[in-house]
C-alpha positions as a LaTeX table, in Angstrom:
\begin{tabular}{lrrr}
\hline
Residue & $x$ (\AA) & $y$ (\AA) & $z$ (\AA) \\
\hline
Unk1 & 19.63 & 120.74 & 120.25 \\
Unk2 & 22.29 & 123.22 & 119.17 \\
Unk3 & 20.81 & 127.20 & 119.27 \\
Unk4 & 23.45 & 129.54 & 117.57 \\
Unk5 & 23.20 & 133.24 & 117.87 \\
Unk6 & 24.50 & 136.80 & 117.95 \\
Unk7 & 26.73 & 137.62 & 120.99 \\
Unk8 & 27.19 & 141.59 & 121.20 \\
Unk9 & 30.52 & 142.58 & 122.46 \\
Unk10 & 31.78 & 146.53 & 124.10 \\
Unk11 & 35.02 & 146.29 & 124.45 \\
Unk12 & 37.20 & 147.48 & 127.60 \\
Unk13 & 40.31 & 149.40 & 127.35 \\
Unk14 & 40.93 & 149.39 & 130.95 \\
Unk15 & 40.69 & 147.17 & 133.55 \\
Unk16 & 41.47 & 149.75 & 136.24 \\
Unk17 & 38.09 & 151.71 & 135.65 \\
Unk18 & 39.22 & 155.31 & 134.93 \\
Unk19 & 42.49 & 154.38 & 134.41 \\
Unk20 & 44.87 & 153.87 & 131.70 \\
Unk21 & 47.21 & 151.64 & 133.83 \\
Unk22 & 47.81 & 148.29 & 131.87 \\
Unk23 & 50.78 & 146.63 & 134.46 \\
Unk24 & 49.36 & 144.83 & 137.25 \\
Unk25 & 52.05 & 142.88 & 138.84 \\
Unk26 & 53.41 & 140.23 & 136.23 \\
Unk27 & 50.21 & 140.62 & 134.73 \\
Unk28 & 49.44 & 142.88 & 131.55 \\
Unk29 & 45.80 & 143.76 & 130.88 \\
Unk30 & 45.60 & 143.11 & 126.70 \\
Unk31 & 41.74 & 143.89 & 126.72 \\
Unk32 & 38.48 & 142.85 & 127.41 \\
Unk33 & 35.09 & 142.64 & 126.72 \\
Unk34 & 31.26 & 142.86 & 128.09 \\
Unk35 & 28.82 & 140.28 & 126.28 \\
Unk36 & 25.49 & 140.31 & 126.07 \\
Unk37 & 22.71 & 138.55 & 123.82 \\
Unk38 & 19.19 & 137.91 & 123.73 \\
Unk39 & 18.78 & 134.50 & 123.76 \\
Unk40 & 17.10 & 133.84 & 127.40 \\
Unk41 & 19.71 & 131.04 & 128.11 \\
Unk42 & 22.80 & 133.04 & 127.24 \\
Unk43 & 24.78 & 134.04 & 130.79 \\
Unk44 & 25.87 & 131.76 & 133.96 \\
Unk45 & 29.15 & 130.68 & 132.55 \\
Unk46 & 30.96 & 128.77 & 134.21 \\
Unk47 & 33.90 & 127.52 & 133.34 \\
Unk48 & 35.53 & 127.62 & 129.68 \\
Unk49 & 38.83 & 125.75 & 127.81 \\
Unk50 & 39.95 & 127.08 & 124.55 \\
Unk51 & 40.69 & 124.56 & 121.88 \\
Unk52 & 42.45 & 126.42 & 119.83 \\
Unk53 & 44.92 & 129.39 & 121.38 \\
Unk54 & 42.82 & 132.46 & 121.94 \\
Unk55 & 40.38 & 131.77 & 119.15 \\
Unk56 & 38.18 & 128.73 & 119.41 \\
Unk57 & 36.66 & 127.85 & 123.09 \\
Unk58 & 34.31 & 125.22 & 124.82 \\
Unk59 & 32.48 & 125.72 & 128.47 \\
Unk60 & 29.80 & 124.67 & 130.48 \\
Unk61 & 27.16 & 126.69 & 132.25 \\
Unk62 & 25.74 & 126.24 & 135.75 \\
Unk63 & 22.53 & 125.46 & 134.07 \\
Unk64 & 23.30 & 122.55 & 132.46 \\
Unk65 & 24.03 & 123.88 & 128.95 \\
Unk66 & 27.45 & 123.32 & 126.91 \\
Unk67 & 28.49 & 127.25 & 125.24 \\
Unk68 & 31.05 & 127.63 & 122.50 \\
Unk69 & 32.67 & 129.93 & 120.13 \\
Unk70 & 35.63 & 132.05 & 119.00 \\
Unk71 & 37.22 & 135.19 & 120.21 \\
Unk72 & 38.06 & 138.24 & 116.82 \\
Unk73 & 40.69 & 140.36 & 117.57 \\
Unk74 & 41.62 & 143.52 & 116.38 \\
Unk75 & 44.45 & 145.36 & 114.42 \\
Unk76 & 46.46 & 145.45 & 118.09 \\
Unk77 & 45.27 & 141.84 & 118.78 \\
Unk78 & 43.16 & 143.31 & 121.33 \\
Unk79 & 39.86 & 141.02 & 121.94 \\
Unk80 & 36.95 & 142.63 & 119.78 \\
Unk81 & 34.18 & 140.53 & 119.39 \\
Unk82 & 32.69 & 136.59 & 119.75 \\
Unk83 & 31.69 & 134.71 & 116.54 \\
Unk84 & 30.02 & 131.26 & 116.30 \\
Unk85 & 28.68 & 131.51 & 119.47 \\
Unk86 & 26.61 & 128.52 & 120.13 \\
Unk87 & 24.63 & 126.70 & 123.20 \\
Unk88 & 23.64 & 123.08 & 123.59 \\
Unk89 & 22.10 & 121.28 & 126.23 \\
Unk90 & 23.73 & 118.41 & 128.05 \\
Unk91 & 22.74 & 114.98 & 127.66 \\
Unk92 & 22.98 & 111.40 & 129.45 \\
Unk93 & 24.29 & 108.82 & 128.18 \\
Unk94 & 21.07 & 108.01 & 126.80 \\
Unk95 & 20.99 & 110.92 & 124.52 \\
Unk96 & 17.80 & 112.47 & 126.70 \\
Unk97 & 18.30 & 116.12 & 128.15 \\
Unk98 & 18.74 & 116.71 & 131.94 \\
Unk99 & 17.26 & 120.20 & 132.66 \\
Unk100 & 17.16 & 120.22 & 136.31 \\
Unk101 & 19.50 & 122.50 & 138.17 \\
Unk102 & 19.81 & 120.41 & 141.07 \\
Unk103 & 21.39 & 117.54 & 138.56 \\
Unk104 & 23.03 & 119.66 & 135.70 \\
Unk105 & 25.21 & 122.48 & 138.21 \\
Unk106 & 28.20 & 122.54 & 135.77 \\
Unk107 & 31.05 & 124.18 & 137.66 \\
Unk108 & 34.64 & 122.87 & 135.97 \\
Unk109 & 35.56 & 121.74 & 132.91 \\
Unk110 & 38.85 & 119.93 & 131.30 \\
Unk111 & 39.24 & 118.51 & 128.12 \\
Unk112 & 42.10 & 116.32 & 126.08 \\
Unk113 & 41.55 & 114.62 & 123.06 \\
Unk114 & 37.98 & 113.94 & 122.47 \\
Unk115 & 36.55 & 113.92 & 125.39 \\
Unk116 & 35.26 & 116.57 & 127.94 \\
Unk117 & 35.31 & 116.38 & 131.99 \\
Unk118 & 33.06 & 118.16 & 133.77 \\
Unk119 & 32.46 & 118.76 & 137.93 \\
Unk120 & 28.69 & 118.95 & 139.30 \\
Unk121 & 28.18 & 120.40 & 142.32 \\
Unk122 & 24.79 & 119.68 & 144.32 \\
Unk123 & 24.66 & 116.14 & 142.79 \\
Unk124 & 28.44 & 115.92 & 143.93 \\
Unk125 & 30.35 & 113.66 & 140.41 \\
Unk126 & 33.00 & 114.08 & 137.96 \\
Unk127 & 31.44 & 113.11 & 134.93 \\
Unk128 & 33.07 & 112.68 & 131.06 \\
Unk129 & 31.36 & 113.12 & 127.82 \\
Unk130 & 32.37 & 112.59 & 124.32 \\
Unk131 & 33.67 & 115.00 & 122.24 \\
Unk132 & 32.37 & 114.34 & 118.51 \\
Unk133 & 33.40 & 115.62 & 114.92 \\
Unk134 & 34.23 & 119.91 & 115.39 \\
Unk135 & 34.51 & 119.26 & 119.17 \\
Unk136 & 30.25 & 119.35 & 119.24 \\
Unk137 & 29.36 & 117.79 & 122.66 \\
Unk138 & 27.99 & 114.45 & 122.72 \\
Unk139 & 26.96 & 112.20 & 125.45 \\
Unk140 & 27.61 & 110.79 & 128.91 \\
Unk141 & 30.31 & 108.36 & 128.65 \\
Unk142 & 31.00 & 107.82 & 132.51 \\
Unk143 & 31.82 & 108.98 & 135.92 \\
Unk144 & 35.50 & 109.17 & 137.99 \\
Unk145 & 36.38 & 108.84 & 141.46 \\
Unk146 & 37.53 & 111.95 & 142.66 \\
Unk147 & 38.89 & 110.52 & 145.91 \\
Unk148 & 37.23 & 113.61 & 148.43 \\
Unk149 & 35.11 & 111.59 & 150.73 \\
Unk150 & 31.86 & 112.67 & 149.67 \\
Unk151 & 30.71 & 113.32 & 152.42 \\
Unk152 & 32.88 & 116.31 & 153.10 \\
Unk153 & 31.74 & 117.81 & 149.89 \\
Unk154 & 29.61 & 120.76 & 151.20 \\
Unk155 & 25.88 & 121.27 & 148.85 \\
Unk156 & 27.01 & 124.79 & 146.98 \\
Unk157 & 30.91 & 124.48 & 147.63 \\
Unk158 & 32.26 & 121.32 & 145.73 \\
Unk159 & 34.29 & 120.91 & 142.51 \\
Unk160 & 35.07 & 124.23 & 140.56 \\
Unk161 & 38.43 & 123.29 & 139.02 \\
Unk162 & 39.20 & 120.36 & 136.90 \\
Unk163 & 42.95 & 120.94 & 135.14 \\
Unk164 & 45.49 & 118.54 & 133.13 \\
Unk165 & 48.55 & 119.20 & 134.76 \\
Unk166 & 51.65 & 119.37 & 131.75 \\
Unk167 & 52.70 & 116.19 & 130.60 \\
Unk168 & 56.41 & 117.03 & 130.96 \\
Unk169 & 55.85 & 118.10 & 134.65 \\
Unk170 & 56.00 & 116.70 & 138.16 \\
Unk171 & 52.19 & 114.89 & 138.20 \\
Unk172 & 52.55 & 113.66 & 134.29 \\
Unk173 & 49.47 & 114.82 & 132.77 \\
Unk174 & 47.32 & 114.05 & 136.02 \\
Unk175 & 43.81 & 115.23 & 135.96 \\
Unk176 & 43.69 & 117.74 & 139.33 \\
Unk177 & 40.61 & 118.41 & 141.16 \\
Unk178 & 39.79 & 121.39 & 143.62 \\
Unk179 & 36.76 & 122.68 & 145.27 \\
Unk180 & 35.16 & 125.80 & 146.11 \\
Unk181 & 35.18 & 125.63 & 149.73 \\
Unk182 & 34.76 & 122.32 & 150.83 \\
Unk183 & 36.87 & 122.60 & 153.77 \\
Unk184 & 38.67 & 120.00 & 156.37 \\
Unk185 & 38.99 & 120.55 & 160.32 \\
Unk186 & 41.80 & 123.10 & 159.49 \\
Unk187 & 40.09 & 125.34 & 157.69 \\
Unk188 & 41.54 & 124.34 & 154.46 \\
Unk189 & 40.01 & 123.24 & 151.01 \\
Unk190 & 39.72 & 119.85 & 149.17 \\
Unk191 & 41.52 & 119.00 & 146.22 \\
Unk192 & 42.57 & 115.86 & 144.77 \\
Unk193 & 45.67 & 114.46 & 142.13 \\
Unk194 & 43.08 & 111.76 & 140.13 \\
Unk195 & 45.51 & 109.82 & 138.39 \\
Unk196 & 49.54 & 109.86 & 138.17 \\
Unk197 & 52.28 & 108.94 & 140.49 \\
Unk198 & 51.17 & 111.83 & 142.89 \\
Unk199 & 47.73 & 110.43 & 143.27 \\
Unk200 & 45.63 & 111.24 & 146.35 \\
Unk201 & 44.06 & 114.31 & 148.17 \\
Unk202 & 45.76 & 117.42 & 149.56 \\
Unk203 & 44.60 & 120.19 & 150.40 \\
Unk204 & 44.72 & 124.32 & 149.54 \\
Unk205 & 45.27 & 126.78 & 151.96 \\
Unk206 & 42.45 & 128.96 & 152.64 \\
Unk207 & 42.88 & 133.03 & 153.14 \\
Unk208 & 40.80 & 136.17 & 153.48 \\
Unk209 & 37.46 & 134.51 & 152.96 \\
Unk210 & 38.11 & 134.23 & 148.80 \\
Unk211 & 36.53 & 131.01 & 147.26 \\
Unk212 & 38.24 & 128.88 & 144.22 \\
Unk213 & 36.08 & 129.24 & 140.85 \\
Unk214 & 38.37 & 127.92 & 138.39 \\
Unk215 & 41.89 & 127.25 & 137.46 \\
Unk216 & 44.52 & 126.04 & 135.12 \\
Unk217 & 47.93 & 125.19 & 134.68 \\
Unk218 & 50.96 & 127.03 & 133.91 \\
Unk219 & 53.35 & 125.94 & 131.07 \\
Unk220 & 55.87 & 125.26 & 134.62 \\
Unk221 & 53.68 & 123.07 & 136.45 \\
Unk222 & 52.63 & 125.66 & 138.99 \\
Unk223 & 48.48 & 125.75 & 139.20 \\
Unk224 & 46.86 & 128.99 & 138.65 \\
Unk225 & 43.91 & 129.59 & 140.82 \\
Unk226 & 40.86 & 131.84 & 140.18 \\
Unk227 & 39.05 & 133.20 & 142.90 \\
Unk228 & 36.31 & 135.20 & 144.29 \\
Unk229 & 35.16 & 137.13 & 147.63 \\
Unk230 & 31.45 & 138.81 & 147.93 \\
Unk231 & 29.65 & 140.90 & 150.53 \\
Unk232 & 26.94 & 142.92 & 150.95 \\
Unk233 & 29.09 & 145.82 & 152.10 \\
Unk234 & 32.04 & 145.62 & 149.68 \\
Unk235 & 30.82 & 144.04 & 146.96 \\
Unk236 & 32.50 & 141.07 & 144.58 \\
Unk237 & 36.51 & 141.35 & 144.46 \\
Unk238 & 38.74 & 138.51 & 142.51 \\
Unk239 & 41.98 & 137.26 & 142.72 \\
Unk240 & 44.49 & 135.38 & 141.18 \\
Unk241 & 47.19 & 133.04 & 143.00 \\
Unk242 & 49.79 & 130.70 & 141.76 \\
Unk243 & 50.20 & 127.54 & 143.49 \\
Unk244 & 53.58 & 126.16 & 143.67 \\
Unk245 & 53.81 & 122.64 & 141.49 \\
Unk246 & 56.23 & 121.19 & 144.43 \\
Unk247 & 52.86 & 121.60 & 146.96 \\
Unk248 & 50.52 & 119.59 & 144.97 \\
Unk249 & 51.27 & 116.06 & 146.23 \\
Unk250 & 49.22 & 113.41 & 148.65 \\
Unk251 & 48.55 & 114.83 & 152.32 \\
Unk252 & 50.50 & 118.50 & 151.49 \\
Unk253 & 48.47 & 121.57 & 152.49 \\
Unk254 & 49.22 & 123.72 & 148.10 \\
Unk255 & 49.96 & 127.48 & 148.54 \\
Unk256 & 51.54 & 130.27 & 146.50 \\
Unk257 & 51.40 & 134.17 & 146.30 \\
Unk258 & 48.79 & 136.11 & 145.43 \\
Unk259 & 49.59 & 137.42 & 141.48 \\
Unk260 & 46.82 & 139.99 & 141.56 \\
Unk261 & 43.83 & 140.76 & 143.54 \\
Unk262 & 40.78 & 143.00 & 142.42 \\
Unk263 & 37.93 & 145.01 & 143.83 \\
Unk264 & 34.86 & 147.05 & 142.60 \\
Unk265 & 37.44 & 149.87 & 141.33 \\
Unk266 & 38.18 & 147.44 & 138.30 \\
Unk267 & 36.02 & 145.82 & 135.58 \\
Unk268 & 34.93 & 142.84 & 137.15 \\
Unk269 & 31.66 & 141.18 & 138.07 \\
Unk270 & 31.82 & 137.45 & 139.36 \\
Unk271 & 34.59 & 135.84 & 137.52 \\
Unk272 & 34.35 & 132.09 & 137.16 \\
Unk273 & 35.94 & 131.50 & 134.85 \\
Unk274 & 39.80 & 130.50 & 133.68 \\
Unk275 & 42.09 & 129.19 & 131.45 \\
Unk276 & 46.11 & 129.68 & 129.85 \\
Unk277 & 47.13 & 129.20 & 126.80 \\
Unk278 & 50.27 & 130.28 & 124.62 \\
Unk279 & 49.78 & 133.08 & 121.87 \\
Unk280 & 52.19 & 132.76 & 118.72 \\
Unk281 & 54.68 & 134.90 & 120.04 \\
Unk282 & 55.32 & 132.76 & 123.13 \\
Unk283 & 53.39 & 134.84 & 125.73 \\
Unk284 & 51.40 & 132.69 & 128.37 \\
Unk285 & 48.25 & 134.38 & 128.18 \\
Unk286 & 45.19 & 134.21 & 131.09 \\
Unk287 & 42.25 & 134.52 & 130.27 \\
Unk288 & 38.94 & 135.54 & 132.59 \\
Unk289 & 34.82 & 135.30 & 132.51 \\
Unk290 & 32.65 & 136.34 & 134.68 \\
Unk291 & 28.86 & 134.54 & 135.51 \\
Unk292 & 26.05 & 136.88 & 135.62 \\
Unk293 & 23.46 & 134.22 & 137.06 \\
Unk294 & 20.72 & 135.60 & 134.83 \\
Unk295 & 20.68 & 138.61 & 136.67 \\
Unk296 & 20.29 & 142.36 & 135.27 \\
Unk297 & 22.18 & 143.66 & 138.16 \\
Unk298 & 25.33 & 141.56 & 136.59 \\
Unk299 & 28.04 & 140.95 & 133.53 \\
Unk300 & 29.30 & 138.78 & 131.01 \\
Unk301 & 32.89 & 139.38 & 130.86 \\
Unk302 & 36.05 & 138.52 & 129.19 \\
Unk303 & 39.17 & 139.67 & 130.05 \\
Unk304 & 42.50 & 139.06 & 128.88 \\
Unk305 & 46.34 & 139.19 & 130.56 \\
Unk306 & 49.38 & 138.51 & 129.17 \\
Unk307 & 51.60 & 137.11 & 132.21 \\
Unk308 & 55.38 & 138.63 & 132.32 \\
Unk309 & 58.05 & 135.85 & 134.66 \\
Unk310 & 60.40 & 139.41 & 134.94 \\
\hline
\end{tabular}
């Protein structure tokens, strides 16, 4: 069942709080904005794919519920507000709902065509669904390999980024899987080409205790990772880094600099959330959201670059 309601949106001006710096790195803060509603199952979002450029999105939540809708700008085609906004539970391929968060811990999310891939953690799978008339979700169609041995998958730490790499670039399209922090002997994090001529597993390069949540692809190939760092002491911080296309290949250890990295002096929360797309003008755009885990101590967010190659 499909529940569609109201999602209130403040916007943010600044992403540097107190600030009204808008250039961080090759990254240019267009705008933002905090989300709430009061539907009890709005919040834990997890991962999100627009359909159409910077309007029309899909996601899934960690709680086993499909959320959609589209971004309004305004007169500066700054983000202002969410309309359509819409949540549906998940379903087997038997059409029945599977409420339990041990089964239904959504975490990634690709889509092509009409249908929708989606990573579990906890119940380690990679599992695709149908994507029906409008893009509504439909059911479970099936399950993929994703080549990690499972049993290096750790409970809490497995796959947060499913991406289509460009079909014009080095791994032709190829579905690419990474995890949170599922980690080998060396300290570094499992990944996996599904499909193309660079199938097989590699591995990214773990630094300064930050965790994968999400990523996408660049229009050149190169893989743009979101990720995340929380303590007690210091609070959440995020980052962004750009792994080189030429490192994603069978047995290769993927790096690439850090594009931007952000602490409690900015307007995050815990961002999970990422995808790219290309605005009319041509600009590669990134766009962020943040998980609040049903907590009143935490955000919605959306947040919105444009990325600058000078």
């Amino acid at each position: 069942m499909t529940e569609t309601f109201e999602v209130a949106a403040r916007a943010i001006s600044s992403f540097r709080i107190g600030s009204s710096q808008t250039r961080f790195g090759p990254l240019e803060f267009v705008g933002g904005l905090e989300m709430t509603a009061s539907n009890r199952n709005f919040g834990a979002l997890s991962s999100v794919r627009f359909l159409q450029p910077g309007t029309r999105f899909i996601g899934v939540a960690d709680t086993g519920f499909w959320f959609s809708g589209s971004l309004e700008y305004d007169e500066e085609s700054r983000p202002a507000g969410i309309a359509d906004f819409a949540m549906t539970q998940m379903i087997d391929a038997e059409g029945q709902f599977t409420g339990h968060k041990w089964t239904t811990d959504a975490e990634a999310l690709a889509v092509r065509g009409s249908q929708a891939t989606v990573g579990f953690e906890r119940v380690h799978r990679i599992a695709v669904f149908a994507l029906e008339e409008n893009a509504e979700p439909g059911p479970l169609l099936g399950e993929r390999d994703f080549l990690v041995p499972p049993h290096e998958l750790r409970s809490n730490r497995g796959f947060e980024t499913l991406a289509f790499a460009p079909e014009d670039g080095p791994l032709a399209g190829a579905l690419v899987a990474v995890t949170e922090h599922s980690i080998d002997k060396a300290g570094n994090i499992f990944a996996a080409v599904l499909d193309g001529p660079q199938k097989g597993v590699f591995t990214v390069a773990r630094s300064s205790d930050f965790y994968i949540t999400d990523g996408a692809f660049l229009p050149d190939g190169d893989l743009l990772l979101l990720e995340r760092r929380f303590s007690m002491a210091a609070g959440v911080a995020m980052r962004l880094r750009r792994i080189e296309a030429e490192s994603i290949r069978p047995g290769a250890v993927a790096d690439g600099p850090v594009l931007l990295e952000a602490d409690m002096a900015y307007q995050i929360d815990n961002m999970e959330a990422l995808d790219v797309w290309q605005r009319q003008d041509g600009a590669t755009m990134v766009s962020l959201m943040s998980d609040d885990n049903h907590s009143i101590l935490q955000r919605n967010l959306y947040l919105e670059f444009r990325m600058s190659e000078e």
